[in-house]
Structure formats: structure tokens, C-alpha cells
C-alpha positions in Angstrom: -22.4 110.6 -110.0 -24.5 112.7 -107.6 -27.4 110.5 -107.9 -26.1 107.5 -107.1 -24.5 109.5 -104.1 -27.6 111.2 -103.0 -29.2 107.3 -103.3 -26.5 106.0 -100.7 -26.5 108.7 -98.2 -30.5 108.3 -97.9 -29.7 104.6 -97.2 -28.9 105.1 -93.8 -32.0 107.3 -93.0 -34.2 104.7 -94.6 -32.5 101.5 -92.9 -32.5 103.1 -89.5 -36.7 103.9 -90.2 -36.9 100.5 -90.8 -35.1 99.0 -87.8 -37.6 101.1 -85.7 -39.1 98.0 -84.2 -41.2 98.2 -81.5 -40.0 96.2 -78.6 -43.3 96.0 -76.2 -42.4 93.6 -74.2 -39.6 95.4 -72.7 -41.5 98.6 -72.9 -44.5 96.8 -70.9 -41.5 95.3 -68.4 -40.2 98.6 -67.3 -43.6 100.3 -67.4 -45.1 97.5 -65.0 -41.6 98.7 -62.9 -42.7 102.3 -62.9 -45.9 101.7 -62.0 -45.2 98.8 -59.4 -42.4 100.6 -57.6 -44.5 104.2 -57.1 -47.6 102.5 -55.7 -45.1 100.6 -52.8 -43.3 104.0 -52.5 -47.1 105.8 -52.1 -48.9 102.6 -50.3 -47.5 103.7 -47.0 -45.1 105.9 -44.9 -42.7 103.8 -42.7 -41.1 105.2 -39.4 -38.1 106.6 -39.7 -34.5 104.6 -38.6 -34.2 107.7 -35.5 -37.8 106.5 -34.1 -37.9 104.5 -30.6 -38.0 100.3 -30.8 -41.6 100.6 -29.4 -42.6 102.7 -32.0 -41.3 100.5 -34.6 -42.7 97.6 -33.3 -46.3 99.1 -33.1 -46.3 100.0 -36.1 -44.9 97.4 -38.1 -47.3 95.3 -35.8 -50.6 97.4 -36.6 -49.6 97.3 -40.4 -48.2 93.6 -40.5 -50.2 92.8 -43.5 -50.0 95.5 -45.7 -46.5 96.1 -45.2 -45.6 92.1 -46.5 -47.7 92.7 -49.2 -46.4 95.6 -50.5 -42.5 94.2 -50.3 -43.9 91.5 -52.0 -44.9 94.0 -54.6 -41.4 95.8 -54.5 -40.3 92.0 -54.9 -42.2 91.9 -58.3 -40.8 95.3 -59.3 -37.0 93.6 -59.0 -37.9 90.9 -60.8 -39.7 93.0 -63.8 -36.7 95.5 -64.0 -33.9 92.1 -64.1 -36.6 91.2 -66.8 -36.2 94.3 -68.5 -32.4 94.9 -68.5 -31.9 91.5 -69.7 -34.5 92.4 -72.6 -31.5 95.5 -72.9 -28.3 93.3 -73.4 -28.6 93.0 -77.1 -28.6 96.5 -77.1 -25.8 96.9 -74.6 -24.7 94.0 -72.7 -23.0 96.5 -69.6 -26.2 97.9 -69.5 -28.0 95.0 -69.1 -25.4 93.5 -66.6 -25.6 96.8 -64.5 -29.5 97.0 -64.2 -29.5 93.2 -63.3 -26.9 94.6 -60.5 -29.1 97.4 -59.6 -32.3 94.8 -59.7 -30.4 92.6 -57.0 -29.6 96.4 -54.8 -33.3 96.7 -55.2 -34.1 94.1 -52.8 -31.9 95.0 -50.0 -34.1 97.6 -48.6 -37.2 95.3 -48.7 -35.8 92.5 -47.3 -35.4 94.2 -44.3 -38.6 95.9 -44.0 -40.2 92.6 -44.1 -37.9 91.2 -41.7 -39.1 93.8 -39.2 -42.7 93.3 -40.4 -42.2 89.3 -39.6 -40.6 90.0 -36.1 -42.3 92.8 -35.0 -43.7 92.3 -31.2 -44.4 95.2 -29.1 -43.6 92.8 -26.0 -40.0 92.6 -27.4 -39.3 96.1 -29.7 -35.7 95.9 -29.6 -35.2 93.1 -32.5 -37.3 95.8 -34.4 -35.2 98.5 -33.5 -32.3 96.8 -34.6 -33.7 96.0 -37.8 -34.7 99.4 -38.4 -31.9 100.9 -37.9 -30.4 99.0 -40.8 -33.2 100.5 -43.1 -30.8 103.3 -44.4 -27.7 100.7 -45.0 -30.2 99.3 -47.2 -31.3 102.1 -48.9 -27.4 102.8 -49.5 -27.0 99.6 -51.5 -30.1 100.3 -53.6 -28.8 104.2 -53.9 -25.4 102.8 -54.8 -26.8 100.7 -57.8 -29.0 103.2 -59.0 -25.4 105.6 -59.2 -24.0 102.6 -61.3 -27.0 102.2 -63.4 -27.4 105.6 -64.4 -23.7 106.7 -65.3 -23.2 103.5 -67.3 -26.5 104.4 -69.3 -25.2 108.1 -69.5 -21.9 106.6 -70.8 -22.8 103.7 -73.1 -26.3 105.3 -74.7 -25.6 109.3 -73.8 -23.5 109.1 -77.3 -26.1 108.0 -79.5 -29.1 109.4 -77.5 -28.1 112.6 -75.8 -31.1 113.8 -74.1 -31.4 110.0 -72.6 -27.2 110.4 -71.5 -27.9 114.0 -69.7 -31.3 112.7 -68.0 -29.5 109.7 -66.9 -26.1 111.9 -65.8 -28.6 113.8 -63.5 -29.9 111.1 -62.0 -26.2 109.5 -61.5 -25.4 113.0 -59.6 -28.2 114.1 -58.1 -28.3 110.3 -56.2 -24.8 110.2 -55.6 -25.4 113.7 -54.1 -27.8 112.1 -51.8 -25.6 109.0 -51.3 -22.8 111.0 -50.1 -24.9 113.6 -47.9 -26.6 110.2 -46.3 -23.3 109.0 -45.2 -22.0 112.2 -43.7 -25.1 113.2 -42.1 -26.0 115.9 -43.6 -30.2 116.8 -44.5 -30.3 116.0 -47.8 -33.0 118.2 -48.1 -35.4 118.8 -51.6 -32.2 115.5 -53.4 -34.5 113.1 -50.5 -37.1 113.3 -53.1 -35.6 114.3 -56.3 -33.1 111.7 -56.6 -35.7 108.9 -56.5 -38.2 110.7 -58.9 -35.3 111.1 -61.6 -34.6 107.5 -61.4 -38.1 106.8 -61.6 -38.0 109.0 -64.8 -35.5 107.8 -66.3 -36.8 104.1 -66.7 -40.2 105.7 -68.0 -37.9 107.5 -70.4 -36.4 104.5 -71.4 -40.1 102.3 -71.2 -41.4 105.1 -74.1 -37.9 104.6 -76.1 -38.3 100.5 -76.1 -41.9 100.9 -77.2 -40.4 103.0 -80.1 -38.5 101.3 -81.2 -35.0 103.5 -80.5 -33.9 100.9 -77.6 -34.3 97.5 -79.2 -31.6 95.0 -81.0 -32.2 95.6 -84.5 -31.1 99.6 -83.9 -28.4 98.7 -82.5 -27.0 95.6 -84.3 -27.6 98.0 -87.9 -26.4 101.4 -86.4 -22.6 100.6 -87.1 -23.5 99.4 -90.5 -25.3 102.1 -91.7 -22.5 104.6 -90.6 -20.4 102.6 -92.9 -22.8 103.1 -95.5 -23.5 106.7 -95.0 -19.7 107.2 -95.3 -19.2 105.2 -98.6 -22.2 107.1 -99.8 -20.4 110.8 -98.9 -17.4 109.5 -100.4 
């Protein structure tokens, strides 16, 4: 009979309403990322890797402080986003395995700022220099993870959330972009900034989809069984 049909194909619409619950914890996790990782990023302009040992070593010196404490804060950040992508892996596990990957890249780049900020003298600027000039190494590692993260998101939760797959297939390219033109030399030009700010994006993206309730265990545990049903229900 039709009604009974039209009764089963609303079933799915209903069911996946329901299983609409809010996950704030790993909402508040990756928002306390966001928010952690921009004011490190914005707290203060390091030299660059091309700058003179002396230079580095003044600086770091002058800044000692501040510069520990806001690795310690891009410390935090790690650990909130391995927080976060663990709260992921009972919506998918790869996922969740690749941001705890990318969490651990995370931390090569601060490690050896505050390795430079600890052994910093201005009487003896070449251990800084050395240091420093492994700042961009670093910053390949983290770059490299971020390429991982993002395709496996575009790939695993593109299918069922398409806007989320093409942001995150932007920020895959547009960092790989960067990745490549780092190695080779090349100015990576306006992609220096871009690729970072569409990463940055993408877990706020996915920080408003947890507190929604679209990225959380119950929508994806009930999404295959409520395609079954809304096929019984068309047939």
C-alpha cells in the first residue's frame, strides 16, 4: 500500500533527526585547537631560517620567555586535537588514526623552536643557527600530516558530507602545493598563508559539525541502517 510505503521511506528522515546528537565535547576539543593554535601563530613573529646565527640568538634570547610559553601552548593545541580525533574514531577510525598522526607532526616544529629558545646565547649563536635552520624541516613534517589529514577526511567523509570533502580536498592541495614549492625552492607566495588558514578552517568546520550533531557516533553507527530501510521502504 502507498501508506505504509510513504511511512517507511520517512523512517530514515526521522531516525537520522533523531541521531542528531550533539557531541560538545569534541566540538569544545577542536574549538579550544582553533583558538589555541591562532593565538601561538599571532603571539609572535620568529626570524626566518635565512637570518644570521646572531640574529637568532638575540632574538630568541630577548624573547626567551614568551617564546617557551607559547610552544607550551602549541603543546596544548597537540594534545587537544589527539583529544579530538580520538573523540572522531567511532565515526571513522582512519580518521581518527590520521589526525592523531597529524597531532604528533604538530609537535615537530615546536620542539625545535623551544630548543633554540633553551639554548639561545648571543656569546655562542651558531647552536642557534643550526637549530633554526631546521625550522622549515619541521614545518615539512607538520605540512606533510596536515596533506594526510585532509585527503583522508575528503575521502572517508567527502561522500556523505560533500561541502566538508571539497573544503578538505582544498586544503590537501593547496598545502601540498606549498609542501612541494617549499622543497624546490620556489616563493610560495599568497599558498604561505592560505594553506594554513584552510587547515585552520577546516577543523572549525568540523568543531560546528560535532556540536551538531552530523560528526558524532550515533550518525554514523545508524546511517547504513537507515539506507537499508529507506530502500525496503521504496521497494
Amino acid at each position: 500500500m502507498n501508506l505504509r510505503g510513504n511511512a517507511l521511506t520517512s523512517t530514515p528522515r526521522v531516525t537520522k533527526e533523531s541521531a542528531r546528537e550533539p557531541d560538545r565535547v569534541a566540538g569544545a576539543l577542536a574549538a579550544g585547537f582553533v583558538v589555541l593554535l591562532l593565538g601561538t601563530e599571532l603571539g609572535l613573529s620568529l626570524p626566518d631560517e635565512t637570518d644570521s646565527p646572531s640574529l637568532v640568538a638575540s632574538f630568541y634570547t630577548a624573547h626567551r620567555t614568551l617564546i617557551i610559553i607559547l610552544q607550551l601552548l602549541g603543546f596544548l593545541a597537540a594534545v587537544l586535537l589527539a583529544a579530538y580525533a580520538w573523540r572522531l574514531r567511532s565515526v571513522d577510525r582512519v580518521v581518527a588514526v590520521t589526525g592523531l598522526v597529524l597531532a604528533v607532526c604538530g609537535l615537530a616544529p615546536g620542539f625545535i623552536t623551544l630548543v633554540i629558545a633553551v639554548l639561545a646565547d648571543p656569546a655562542e649563536p651558531m647552536t642557534a643557527g643550526t637549530w633554526n635552520m631546521l625550522e622549515p624541516r619541521g614545518d615539512d613534517i607538520l605540512f606533510l600530516g596536515i596533506v594526510a589529514f585532509a585527503a583522508v577526511v575528503a575521502v572517508r567523509l567527502g561522500r556523505r558530507l560533500p561541502a566538508l570533502g571539497l573544503l578538505a580536498l582544498f586544503v590537501a592541495i593547496s598545502n601540498l602545493t606549498r609542501l612541494v614549492l617549499e622543497i624546490i625552492g620556489k616563493s610560495r607566495g599568497a599558498l604561505e598563508a592560505v594553506g594554513p588558514l584552510s587547515f585552520i578552517l577546516l577543523i572549525a568546520v568540523m568543531a560546528v559539525l560535532s556540536f551538531r550533531g552530523v560528526l558524532n557516533a550515533d550518525s554514523a553507527s545508524q546511517r547504513e541502517p537507515d539506507e537499508r530501510v529507506g530502500q525496503s521502504g521504496r521497494s
